[in-house]
N, C-alpha and C positions, 0 to 999 in steps of 0.2 A: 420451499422446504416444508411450513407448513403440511400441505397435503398429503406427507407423508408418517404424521402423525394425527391417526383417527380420530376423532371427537371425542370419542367413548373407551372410558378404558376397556378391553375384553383380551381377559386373560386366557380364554379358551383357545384363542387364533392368533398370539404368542408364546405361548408356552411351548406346545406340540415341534414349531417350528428349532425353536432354538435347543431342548431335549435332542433333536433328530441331529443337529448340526454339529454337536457337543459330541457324540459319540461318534459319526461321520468322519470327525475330523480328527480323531484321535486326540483331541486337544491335552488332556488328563494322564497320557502315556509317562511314566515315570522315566528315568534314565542313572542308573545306576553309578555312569560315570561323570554325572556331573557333581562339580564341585557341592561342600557342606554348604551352611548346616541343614540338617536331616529331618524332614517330619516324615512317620510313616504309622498308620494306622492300618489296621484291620478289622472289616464289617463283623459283628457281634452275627456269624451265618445264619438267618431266617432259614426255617421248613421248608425243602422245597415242597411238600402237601400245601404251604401258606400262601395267602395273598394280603397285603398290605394290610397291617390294622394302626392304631389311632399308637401303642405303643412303639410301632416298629418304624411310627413317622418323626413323634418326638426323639428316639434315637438318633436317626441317619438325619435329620434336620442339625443336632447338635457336632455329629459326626460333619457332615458335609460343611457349615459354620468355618469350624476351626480347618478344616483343611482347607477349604477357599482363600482361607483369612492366612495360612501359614504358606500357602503358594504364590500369593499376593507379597508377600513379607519378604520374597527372592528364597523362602525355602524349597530344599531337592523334596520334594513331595510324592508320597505314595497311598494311595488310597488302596486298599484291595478287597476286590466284591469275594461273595462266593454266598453259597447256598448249602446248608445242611440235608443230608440223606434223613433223616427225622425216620430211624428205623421202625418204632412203634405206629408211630403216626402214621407212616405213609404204609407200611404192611395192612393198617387197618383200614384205608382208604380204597386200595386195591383191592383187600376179599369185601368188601363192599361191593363195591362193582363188579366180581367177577359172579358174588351170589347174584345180583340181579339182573346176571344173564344166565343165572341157574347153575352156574360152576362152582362145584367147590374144592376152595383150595388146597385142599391135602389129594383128593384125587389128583389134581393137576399134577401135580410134583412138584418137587424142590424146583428142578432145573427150567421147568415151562415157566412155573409162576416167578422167577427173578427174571424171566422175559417180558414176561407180560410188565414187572414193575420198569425197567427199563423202557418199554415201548409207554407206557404211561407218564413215564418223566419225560421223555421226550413231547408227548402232545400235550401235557398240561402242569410239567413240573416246572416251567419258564415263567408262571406267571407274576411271582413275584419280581424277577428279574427285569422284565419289563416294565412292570411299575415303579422300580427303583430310578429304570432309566426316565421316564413320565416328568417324576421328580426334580430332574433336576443334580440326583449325586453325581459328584466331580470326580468316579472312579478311573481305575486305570482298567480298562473292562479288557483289554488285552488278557490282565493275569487274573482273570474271574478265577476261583475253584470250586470244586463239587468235591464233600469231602467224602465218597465213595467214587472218586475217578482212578484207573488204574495208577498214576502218579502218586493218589493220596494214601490207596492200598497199598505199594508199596512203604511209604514210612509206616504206616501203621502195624505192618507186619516187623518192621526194624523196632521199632521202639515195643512191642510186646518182647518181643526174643528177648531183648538186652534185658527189659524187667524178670526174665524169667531165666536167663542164664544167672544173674546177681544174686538170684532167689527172692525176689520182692513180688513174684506174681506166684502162685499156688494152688493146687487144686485143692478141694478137700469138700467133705462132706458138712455139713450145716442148714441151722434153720434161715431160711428167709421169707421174702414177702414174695407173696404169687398174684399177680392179679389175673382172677377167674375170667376178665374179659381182654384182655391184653394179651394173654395167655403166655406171660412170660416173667420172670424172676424180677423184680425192682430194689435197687439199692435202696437205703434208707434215705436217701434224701428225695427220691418220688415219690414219698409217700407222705400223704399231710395227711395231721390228726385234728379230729373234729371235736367237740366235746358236745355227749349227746345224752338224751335221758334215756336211760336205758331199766332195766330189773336184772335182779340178782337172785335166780333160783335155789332153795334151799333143797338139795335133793338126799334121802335118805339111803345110805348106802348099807345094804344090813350085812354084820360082823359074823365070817364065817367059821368063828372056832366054837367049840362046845357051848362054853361056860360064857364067852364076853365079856367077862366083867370087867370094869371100869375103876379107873385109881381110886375114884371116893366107892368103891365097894359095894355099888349097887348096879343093876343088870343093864347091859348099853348093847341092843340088840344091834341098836342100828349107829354107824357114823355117819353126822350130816355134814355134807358138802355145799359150799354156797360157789356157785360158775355163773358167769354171763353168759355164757356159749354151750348150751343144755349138747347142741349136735355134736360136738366134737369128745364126747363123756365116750361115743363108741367107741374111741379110739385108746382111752385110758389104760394104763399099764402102771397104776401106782396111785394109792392116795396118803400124801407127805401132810406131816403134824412137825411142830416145833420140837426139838429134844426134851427142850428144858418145860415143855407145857404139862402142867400137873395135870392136867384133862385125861391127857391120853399115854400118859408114860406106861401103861398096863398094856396098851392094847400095841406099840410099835411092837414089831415081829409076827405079828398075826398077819391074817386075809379078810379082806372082804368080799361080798359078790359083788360083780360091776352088774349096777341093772340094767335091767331090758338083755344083755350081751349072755347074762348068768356065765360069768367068768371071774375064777377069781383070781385076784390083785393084789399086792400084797400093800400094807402099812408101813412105811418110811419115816425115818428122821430126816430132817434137814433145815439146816438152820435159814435157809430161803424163805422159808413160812413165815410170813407174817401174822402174828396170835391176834393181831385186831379186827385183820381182816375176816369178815363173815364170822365164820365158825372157830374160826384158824386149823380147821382140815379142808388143804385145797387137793383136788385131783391133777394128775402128773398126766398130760397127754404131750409124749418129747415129739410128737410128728408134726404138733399145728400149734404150740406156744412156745418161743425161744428160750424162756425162766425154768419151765418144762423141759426143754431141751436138755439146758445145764445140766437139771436136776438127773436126768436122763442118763447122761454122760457119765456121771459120778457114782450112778446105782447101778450100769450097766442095765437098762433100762429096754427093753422092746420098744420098738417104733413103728405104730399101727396108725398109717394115712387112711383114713378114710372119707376122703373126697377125691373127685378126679379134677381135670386139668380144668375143666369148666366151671366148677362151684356146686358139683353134683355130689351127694353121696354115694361112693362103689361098693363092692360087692362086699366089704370088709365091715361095711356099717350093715349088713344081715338083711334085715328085714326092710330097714329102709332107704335102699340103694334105688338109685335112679332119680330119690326126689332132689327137687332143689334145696341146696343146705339150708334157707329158711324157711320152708315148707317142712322141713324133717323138725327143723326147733320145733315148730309149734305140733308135730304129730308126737315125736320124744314128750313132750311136756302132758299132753293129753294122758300119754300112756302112763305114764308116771303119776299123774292124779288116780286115775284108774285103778291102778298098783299099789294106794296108800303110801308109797318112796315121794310125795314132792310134800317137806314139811311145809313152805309159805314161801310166797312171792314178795320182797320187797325192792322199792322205787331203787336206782344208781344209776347215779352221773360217773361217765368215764368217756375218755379220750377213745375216738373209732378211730383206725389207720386208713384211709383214703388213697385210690393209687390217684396220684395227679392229675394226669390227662382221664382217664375216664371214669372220674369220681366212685368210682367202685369200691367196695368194703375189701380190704386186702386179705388176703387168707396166709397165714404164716405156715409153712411146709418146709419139713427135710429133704435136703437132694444136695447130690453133687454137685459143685461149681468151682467157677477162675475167681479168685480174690488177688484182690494187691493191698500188700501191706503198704499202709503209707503214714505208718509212724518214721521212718527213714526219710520218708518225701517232705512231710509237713515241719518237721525239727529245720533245715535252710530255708523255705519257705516263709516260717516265722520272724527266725533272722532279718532274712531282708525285708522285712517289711519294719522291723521292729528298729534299723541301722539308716531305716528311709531310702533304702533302695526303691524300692517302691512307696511311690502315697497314694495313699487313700484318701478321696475326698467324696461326700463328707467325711471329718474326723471321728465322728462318732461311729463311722462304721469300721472302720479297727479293730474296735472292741469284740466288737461280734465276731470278725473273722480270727481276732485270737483265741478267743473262746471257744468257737468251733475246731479250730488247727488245734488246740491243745488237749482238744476228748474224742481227734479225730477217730474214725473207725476203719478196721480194713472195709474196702470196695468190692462190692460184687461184679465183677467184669462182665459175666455170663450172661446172657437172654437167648429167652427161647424164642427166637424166628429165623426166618428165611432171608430176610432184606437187611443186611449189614455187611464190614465186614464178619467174616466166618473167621474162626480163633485156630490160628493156624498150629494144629494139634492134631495130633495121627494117632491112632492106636492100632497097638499088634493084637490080632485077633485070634491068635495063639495062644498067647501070654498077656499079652493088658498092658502092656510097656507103653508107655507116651513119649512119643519124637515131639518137639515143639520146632518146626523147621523155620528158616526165609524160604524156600522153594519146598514145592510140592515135594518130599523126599520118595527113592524109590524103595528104600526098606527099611524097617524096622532099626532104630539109631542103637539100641540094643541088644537084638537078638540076631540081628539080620531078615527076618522074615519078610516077607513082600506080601504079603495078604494084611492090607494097612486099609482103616478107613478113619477120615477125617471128624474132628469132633463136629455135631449137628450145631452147637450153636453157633452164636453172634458174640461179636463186645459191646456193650454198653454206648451207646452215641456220643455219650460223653467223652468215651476215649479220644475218641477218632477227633474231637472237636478239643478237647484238652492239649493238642497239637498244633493248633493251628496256628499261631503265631508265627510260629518256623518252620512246621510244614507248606505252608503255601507259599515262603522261602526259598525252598527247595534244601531244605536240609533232607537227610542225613549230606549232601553234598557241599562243599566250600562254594556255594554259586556267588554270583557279581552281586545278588541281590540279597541272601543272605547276611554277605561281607558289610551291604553297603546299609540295611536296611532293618540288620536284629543286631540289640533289641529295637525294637518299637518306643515308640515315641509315648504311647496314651493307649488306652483301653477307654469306651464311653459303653456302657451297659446299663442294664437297669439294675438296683439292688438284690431284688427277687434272685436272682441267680450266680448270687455272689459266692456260693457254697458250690451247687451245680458244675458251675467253669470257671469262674475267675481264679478260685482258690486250686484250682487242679491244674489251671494254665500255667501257673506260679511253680506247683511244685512240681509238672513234667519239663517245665520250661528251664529250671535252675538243671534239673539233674540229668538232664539230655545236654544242654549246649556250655551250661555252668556260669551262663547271664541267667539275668531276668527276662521274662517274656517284653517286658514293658517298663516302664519307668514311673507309671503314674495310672491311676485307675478312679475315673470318675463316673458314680454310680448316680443316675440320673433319678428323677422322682416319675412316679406314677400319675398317669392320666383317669382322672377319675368325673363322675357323673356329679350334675348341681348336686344333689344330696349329698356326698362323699364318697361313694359308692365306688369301687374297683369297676373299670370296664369291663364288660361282660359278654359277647355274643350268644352265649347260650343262655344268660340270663334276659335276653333281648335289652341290653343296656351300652351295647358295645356301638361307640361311631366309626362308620365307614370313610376315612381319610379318603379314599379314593372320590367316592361323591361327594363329599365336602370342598375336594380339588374342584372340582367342577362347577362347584356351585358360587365359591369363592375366590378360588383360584390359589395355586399352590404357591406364590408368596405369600399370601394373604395367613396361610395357613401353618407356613414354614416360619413367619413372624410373630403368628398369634401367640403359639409354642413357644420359641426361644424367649419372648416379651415376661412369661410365665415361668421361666425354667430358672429355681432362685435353688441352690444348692440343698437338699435337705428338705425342701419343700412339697408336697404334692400338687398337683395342676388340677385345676378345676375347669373345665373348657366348657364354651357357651356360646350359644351364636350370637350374643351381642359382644363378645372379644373378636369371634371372626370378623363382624361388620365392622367390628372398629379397626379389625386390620385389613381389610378389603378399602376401607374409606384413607385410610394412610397410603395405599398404594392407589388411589386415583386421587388423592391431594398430589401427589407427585408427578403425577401422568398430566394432569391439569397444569402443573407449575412449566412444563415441558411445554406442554401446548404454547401457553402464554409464552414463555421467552421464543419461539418460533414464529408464532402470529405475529406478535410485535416487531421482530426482525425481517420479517418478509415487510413489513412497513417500510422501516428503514433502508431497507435495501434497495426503495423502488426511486430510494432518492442516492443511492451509486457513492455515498457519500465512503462505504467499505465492504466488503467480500466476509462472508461466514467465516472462509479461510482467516481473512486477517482476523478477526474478533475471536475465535475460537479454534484455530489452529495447535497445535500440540505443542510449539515453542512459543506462544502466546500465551498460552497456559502458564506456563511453565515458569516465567516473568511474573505471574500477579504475587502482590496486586500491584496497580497501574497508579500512579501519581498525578496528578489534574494541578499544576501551577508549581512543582515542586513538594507538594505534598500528598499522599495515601488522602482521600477524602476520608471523614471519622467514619461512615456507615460500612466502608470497604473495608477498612482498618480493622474494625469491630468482628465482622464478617468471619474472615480470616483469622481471627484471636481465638473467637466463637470453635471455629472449624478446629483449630489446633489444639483446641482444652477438650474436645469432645473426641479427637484421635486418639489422643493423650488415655482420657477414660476408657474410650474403647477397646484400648490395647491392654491397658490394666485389667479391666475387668474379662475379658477372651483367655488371660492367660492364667487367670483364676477361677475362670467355666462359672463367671456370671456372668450367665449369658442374657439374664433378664436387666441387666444393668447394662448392658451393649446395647441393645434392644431398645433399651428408656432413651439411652444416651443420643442414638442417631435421630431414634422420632423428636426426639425434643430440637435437636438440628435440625432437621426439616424441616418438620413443620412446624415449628415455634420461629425457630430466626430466620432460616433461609424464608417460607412462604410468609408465613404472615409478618415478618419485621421488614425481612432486609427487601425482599420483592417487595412491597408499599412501599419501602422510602425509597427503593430508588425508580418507579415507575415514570416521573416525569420528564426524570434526566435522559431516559432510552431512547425519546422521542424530541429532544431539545436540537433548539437551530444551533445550540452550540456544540458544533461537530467533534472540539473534543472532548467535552464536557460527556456527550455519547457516548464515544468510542472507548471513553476509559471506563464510564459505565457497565455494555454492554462486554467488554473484555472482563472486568475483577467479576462479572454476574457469570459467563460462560465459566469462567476459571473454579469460580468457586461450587458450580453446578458440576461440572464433571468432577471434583474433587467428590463431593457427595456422594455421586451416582458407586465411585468405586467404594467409598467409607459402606456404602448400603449393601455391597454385591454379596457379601458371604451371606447374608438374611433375604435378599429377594434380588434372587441372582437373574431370571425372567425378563422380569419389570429393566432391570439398569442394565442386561444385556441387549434388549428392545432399544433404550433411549441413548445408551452410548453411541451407537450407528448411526445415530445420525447427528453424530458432532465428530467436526472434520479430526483424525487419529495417525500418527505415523503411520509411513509407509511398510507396508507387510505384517499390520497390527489385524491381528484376528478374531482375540475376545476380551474384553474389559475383563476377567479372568484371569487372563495372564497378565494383567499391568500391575502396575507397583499398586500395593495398598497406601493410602496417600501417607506421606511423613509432613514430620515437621518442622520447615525452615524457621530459623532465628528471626525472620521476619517479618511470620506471622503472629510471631508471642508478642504480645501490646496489654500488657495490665491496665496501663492509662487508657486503651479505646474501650473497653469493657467498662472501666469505674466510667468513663463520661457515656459513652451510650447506652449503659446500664440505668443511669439518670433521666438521659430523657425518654427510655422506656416506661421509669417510675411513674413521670411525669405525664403521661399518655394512658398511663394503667389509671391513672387518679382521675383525669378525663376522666374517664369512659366507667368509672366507679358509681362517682357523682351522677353522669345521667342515668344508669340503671336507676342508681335509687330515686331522682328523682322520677325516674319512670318519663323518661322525652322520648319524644319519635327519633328513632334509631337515623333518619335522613334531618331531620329538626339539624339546624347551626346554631351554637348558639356562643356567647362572648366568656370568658375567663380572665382573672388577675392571676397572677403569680408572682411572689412575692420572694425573693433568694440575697439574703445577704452577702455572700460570698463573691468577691468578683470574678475568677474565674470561673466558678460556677454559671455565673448570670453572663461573661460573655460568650459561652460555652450555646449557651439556650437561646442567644439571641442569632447566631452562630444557625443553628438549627431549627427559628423559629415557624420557618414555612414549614417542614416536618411535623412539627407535632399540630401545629395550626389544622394541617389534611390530614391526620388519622387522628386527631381528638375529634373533628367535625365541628372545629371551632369557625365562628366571624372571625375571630379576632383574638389575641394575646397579648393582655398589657402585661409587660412585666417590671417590676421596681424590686428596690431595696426596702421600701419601705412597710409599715405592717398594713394588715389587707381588714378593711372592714369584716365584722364579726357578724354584723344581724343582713337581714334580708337576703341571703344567701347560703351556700353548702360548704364549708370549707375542709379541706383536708392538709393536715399537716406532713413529714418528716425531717427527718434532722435538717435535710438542706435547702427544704424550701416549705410554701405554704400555698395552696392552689386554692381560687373559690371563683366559685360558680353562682350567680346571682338568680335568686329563687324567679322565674317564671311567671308563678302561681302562688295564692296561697299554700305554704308548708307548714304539715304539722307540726307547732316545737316540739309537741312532747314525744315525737316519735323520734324527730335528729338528736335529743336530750337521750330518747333512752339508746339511740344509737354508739353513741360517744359514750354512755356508763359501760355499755358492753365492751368495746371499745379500750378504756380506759382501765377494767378488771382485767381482760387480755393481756395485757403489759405488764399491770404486778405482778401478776403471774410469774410472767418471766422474766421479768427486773428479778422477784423474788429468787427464782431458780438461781440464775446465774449466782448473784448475789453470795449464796449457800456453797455454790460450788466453791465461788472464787476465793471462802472463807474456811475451806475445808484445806487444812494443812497438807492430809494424806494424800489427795487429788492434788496439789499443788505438786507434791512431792515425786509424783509417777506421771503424770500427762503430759505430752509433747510439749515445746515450748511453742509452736506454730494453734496448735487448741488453747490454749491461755492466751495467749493475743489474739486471736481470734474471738471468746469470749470475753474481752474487755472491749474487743473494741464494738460489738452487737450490743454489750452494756450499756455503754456511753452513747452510743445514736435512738438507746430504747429509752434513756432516761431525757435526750432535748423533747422526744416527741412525746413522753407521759405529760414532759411540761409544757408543751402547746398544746395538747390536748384538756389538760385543767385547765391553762387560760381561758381557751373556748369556750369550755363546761361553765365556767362561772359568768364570762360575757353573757351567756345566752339565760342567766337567771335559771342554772335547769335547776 
């Protein structure tokens, strides 16, 4: 049997295998009709433009987790993949490549270039889809979606109509954000603000009436204007003073000339002016600042764009059309010195608007667009989350999502490209009338006319993905999966996009179906660089999960993460937490070995069959009894095993997942390898056959129990080692087995307090030698000294145990008290351990050991002490925490006083 597990851990040449076999087999297939209760989850859709990055592994690692862990659990489980149309993204990806085969894409057309995008997602829009599967996710890849497939068009055409038959979606004219290289309209939340050093031009606008003259009575040829944005002055159609500002009360109703344009503009009130700002006369351009806009609106204002769709100056900016808008700032400013119009430049800090994905300076422009009101949508929204229909976790982000839901703003639906859905909207080219159809309509909903063409744009990505919870449901239909399956169980996303989708899932989610999308929503932390740094790919700071798999291995990787992922936290990831989680999964792989080597031992003595010793109704029985009793190391084992499900399961269904994580390693590799494997090594190989067999059974038993405790964290690794331990008949994947529970018979308080002991007892060994500093192979003799008589037959009981992992000759043990000089002693409440000096020891070094030592414990003698004297903590903490600190109390103060005793013996 051995031979069938490698030497060497290599996660490269099990991974691949069981990935393939995983989806092969359909294992992950949901079923609608089987009985409750329900977990069902939906992938947070990746780019199809993307491939795997270091956030979108902490995701689907914390996603795949709980769903492992809740199908495990006899939960009806649903997982559902799918991939986002990422219409900005992937548009700009393809006139990419179409420029550098010298194509460009408005020559092509609309109809070729959404070929070309489609023949493009087919050869390279998969790629993230197959590294999810690489991974390891436990999807039900049957029901993948693409949310630009004709199934997902159609909802998205259903749920715009109904917004717009209710009157919640709108056309209408307004200012928005344009990004000059996106080349399309962006809602307010794709656009982030920078805060940069910028200047503030002082530009003099000279007064074109007669006289000029100014409230204090003297000549004011000129009004100065203070703008950050000298280019956009072409487009001015007003310069606004405060009503009430004594500066300028003489001059409202007058003109000025606009410079450079020589047009004139007239002088406005309005109480928008802020009098601190600069001059407190600002210029009114309503085409490219929104405040502007307003102002616009209310003076009946002209609106003169002058830029194009690219970030150019047009024909409208005169003389300087064709340049780029910041080439024109700096020629405008020239000219304007030139002209005596620029009174002074001073420094200012202000917020730049930023479009998202291509950090471009956003340009703010008038145009028609689709908005949705969602003051209607966000008012239940609130609600439920406010009534705990849904939670939020962290709690602290709440706040934020309230704060945002209650200054919400209407949505720009609208973009200008090619690759989305198209906003199914018709116009009569007649009359201008708008059909908003489900189906292509043949004419005009209005007038009748047939000479119809459909609006040019897109919706928003967002839309189409604000759906998705029950669109890939199959709503708007009553489907099997729908009925069985919305709401949703969890939402696992990152925070960054809690505004973007979560909060639009919510409010399309309540007012399409009249549930919640989901029941609970946990917003996971950010993967950041040793310095604290956001990961970055274009900052060259971004890690490649995919190579890191490779390098480490995707347990190794999927553990390091969850180990890290503490609620509210951010992650800091480093290749000494991968090695430390690459080195966890070959202590496993090692521990595997050994009980297999060792078994191929015993096997060649026929004394029993793998089948008997670790059979699946063999299992199923531990632990095993040796004379009528649980031996204490199995007893223990087992206790161990059921306090650490116990946490596991606590802390999984409170997405500490870094506490699951502590919890198993610590099982592993703390008691199963290094305890329980040492103590029971000589009994596997013992002539006495049942003293073996009971061995090697509660060791099998308790190893498969593990292997499944591990599988939602390093599903690879324990799908590799389950296979090869004998499994019911028509058992396919340790995947679908029960995740372990807890029989009444492995809870043992008393194996834990007495093997807990002689752990202590073994830790104080192996203290003593460090500090004496003995050769790690050196034996050498100990007293041990335990008043207590169960205690002391307890130890005698177990004394070949601790005798082979202290590295002792020998263990006297008494009741009586233990010499003080020519040796090392270590105390606590229940016993006193000493180790006889070797060599000359330094006193004054074990003197200053024991002061340290001995300050350590007032400490927190003291603490306790404090608390346990504090009325109002007596009055509110558990009654199980107050017994708990008295009793840490009481065992802190026997050993502060065998620690003084010593202190004094030893003349320190």
């Amino acid at each position: 049997m051995a031979r069938e597990i490698p030497k060497g851990y290599q996660p490269q040449e099990i991974e691949p295998k069981w990935a393939e076999f995983w989806v092969a087999e359909a294992l992950f297939r949901a079923n609608p009709d089987a009985p409750p209760p329900i977990f069902s989850i939906v992938i947070p859709p990746p780019n199809v433009t993307g491939s795997l990055h270091i956030g979108h592994m902490l995701e689907h690692t914390e996603i795949d987790i709980l769903t492992r862990w809740h199908r495990m659990r006899g939960y009806n489980t649903l997982y559902v993949p799918g991939t986002d149309h990422a219409g900005i993204a992937t548009q700009r990806a393809v006139v990419r490549q179409l420029a550098e085969e010298g194509i460009d894409y408005r020559e092509l057309g609309r109809e070729e270039f959404e070929k070309r995008v489609w023949k493009w997602k087919e050869e390279s829009g998969n790629t993230i889809t197959e590294q999810m599967k690489q991974i390891g996710e436990s999807c039900d890849w049957f029901r993948e979606k693409f949310t630009l497939s004709p199934e997902m068009s159609r909802v998205v055409r259903e749920a715009f109509v109904r917004l717009y038959e209710e009157k919640l979606i709108y056309r209408a004219h307004y200012l928005t954000n344009w990004c000059p290289v996106c080349l399309t309209v962006l809602s307010d939340l794709e656009v982030v603000h920078e805060e940069r050093q910028a200047h503030l031009w002082h530009i003099k606008y000279p007064v074109a009436d007669a006289d000029g003259a100014g409230s204090g009575g003297h000549a004011a040829k000129f009004l100065v204007v203070a703008t950050t944005r000298p280019e956009t002055m072409l487009g001015d159609t007003a310069v606004a003073v405060h009503p009430e500002d004594e500066r300028y009360k003489d001059l409202i109703g007058k003109n000025v000339t606009l410079p450079l344009m020589n047009r004139l503009i007239p002088i406005i009130a309005d109480e928008m002016v802020d009098r601190e700002f600069g001059t407190g006369a600002v210029k009114i351009t309503p085409a490219h600042d929104p405040n502007d806009f307003e102002v616009g609106q209310r003076h009946h204002l002209a609106e003169i764009n002058v830029m194009t769709d690219d970030g150019k100056m047009n024909a409208a900016a005169g003389a300087y059309a064709g340049m780029n808008r910041f080439e024109a700032r700096k020629k405008i400013v020239e000219d304007l010195k030139t002209r005596g119009l620029l009174e002074k430049v001073t420094e200012h800090t202000h917020a730049v608007g930023l479009c998202e994905r291509s950090k471009t300076i956003v340009e703010p422009r008038a145009s028609t667009q689709w908005f949705c009101k969602m003051t209607p949508l966000a008012e239940p929204a609130i609600v439920a989350v406010e009534h705990g229909e849904i939670r939020i976790v962290p709690e602290n982000r709440r706040e934020e999502y309230f704060n945002w839901m209650r200054n919400i703003r209407d949505w720009t639906l609208s973009r200008q490209l090619w690759w989305g859905h198209r906003i199914p909207a018709w116009y009569c080219e007649e009359f201008g009338h708008v059909t908003v159809a489900r189906e292509t309509p043949a004419k005009c909903g209005t007038c009748g006319s047939r000479k119809l063409k459909q609006d040019e744009d897109v919706l928003d990505t967002w839309f189409s993905s604000g759906l998705w919870p029950f669109s890939t449901l199959g709503w708007p239909e009553e489907t099997k999966d729908f009925k069985t399956y919305y709401p949703t169980t969890l939402l696992i996303t990152g925070y960054d996009i809690l505004f973007f989708w979560v909060a639009r899932m919510i409010m399309l989610g309540i007012h399409f179906t009249g549930q919640v999308p989901f029941r609970a929503v946990y917003l996971h932390s950010l993967v950041r660089t040793g310095s604290g740094e956001k990961m970055s790919k274009s900052k060259g700071t971004g890690l490649d999960p995919v190579l890191l798999n490779q390098q480490y291995g995707t347990d190794a990787m999927r553990f390091c993460l969850a180990s890290m992922a503490a609620p509210g936290t951010d992650i800091v990831l480093s290749d000494d937490r991968l090695a430390g989680a690459r080195n966890f999964a070959n202590k496993i792989w090692n521990a595997a070995r050994f009980l297999f080597v060792n078994l191929e031992k015993f096997e060649q003595g026929e004394a029993a069959t793998l089948q008997e010793l670790a059979g699946p109704e063999i299992r199923a029985n531990a632990p095993y009894a040796l004379e009528g009793d649980v031996p204490l190391r199995d007893a223990w084992i087992f206790a161990r095993l059921a306090a650490t499900i116990e946490q596991m399961n606590d802390a999984l269904a409170n997405y500490r997942f870094h506490e699951a994580a502590q919890g198993v390693y610590q099982f592993f590799w703390g008691d199963f390898c290094d305890w329980y494997i040492e103590w029971v090594k000589p009994d596997l190989q013992s002539g006495n056959i049942e003293l073996a067999v009971v061995a090697w059974r509660n060791l099998f038993a308790a190893f498969e129990a593990a292997l499944r405790l591990l599988h939602p964290f390093m599903p690879f690794l324990t799908e590799e080692l389950w296979h090869q331990i004998p499994q019911r008949a028509g058992a396919k994947s340790i995947a679908l087995e029960w995740f372990p529970e807890v029989p009444d018979s492995w809870r043992n308080d008393a194996a834990l307090e007495e093997f807990g002991l002689l752990q202590e007892i073994i830790t104080a060994v192996r203290n003593i030698r460090a500090e004496l500093k003995l050769d790690p192979k050196k034996k050498v003799a100990a007293e041990l000294s335990v008043a207590d008589e169960a205690v002391r037959s307890s130890v005698e009981s177990n004394r070949d145990g601790i005798v082979r992992l202290g590295m002792l000759t020998d263990l006297k043990i008494t009741d009586g008290q233990l010499a003080q000089g020519g040796g090392s002693v270590r105390s606590s409440a229940k016993f006193d351990l000493r180790i006889a000096y070797t060599e000359t020891v330094d006193a004054a070094a074990e003197c200053a050991k024991i002061t340290k030592e001995l300050e350590g414990l007032r400490k927190a003698i003291g603490s306790k002490e404090k608390q346990l004297g504090d009325e109002t903590f007596l009055s509110r903490a558990p009654e199980k925490i107050i017994r708990g600190l008295e009793a840490t109390l009481a065992t802190q103060r026997i050993e502060m006083q065998k620690l003084t005793e010593r202190f004094e013996q030893l003349d320190c």
